[in-house]
KOLLONU-59777 format. One line per field, with one value per residue (C-alpha): residue number from 1; residue in one letter; chain; x, y, z. Coordinates in Angstrom, 3 decimals, padded with zeros to 6 digits. Example, Ala and Ser with C-alpha at 12.3 -4.5 7.8 and 13.67 -1.06 7.14 Angstrom:
! KOLLONU-59777
tilum	(1 2)
lummar	(A S)
mardren	(A A)
u	(012.300 013.670)
v	(-004.500 -001.060)
w	(007.800 007.140)
! end
This chain:
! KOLLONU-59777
tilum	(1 2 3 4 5 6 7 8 9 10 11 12 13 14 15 16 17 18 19 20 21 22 23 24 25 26 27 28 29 30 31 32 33 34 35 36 37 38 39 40 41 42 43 44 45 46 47 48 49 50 51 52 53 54 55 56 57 58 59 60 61 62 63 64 65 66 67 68 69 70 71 72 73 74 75 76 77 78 79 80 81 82 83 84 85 86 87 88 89 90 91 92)
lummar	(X X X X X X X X X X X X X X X X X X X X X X X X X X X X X X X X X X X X X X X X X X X X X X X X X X X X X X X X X X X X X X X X X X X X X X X X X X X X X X X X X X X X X X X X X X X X)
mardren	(A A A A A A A A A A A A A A A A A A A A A A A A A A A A A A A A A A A A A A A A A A A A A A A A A A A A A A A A A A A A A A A A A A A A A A A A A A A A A A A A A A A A A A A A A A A A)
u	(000.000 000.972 001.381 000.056 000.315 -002.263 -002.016 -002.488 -003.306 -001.923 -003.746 -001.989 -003.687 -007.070 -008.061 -009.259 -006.594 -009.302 -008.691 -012.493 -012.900 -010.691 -011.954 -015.924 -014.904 -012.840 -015.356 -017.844 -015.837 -013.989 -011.036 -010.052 -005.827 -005.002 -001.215 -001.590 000.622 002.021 -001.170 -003.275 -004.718 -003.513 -005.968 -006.176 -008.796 -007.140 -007.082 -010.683 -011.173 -009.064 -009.067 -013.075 -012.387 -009.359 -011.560 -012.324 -009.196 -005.389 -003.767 000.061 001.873 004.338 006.866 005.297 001.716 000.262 001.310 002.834 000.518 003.810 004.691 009.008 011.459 011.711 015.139 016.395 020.062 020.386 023.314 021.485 020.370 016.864 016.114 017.187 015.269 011.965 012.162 012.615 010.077 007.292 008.383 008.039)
v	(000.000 003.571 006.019 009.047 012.687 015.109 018.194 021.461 024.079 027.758 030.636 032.242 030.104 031.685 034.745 036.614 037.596 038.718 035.472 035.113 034.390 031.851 030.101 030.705 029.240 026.235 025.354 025.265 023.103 020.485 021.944 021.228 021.657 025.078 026.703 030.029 031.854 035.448 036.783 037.493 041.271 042.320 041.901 041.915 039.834 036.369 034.671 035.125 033.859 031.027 029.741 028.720 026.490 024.531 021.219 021.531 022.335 020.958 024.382 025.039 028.462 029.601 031.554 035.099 034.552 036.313 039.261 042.386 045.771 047.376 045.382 044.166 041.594 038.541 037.953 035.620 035.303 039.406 041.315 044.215 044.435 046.132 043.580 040.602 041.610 042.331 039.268 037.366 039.139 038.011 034.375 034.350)
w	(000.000 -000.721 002.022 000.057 001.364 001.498 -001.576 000.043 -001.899 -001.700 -000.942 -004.091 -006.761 -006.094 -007.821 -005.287 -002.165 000.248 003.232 003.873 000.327 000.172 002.589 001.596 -001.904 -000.642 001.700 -001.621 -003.112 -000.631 -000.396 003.319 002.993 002.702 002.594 004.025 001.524 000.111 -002.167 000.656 001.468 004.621 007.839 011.668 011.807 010.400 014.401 013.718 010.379 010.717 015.111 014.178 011.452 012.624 012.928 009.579 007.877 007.610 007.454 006.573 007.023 004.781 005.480 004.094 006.457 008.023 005.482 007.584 007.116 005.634 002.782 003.329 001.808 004.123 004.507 006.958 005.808 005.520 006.480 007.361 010.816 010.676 007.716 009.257 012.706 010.977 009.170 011.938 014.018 011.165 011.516 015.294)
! end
């Protein structure tokens, strides 16, 4: 027997970036693993979107989720100090 492993798909193949969306259309259509992903508008409500529907979804985070308010390059290997901090900051 195989051991297969669940497809996920990322929130950047939808066409719309709004999060609540996303989820209204996957839930239409049986989509229950979800990467959180770059491609989504910024919001402070995504604890609140997403904490209610953690039975019902297999979510993954990549590294560019939640996206920051101000828009930055995530750098983890930078030399600068600013940039590396802030990049670390979003990944904590």
């Amino acid at each position: 027997m195989v051991n297969r492993k669940p497809i996920y798909l990322s929130t950047g193949v939808f066409k719309q970036n709004n999060l609540a969306e996303i989820l209204a259309y996957s839930s239409k259509h049986g989509v229950t693993n979800l990467e959180l992903s770059s491609g989504v508008e910024p919001s402070a409500d995504y604890l609140s979107l997403l904490l209610p529907l953690r039975n019902q979804y297999r979510f993954l985070i990549h590294n560019y989720f939640p996206p920051p308010l101000e828009p930055f390059v995530l750098n983890l290997a930078a030399t600068d100090k600013d940039t590396l901090q802030t990049s670390r900051n979003h990944c904590f």
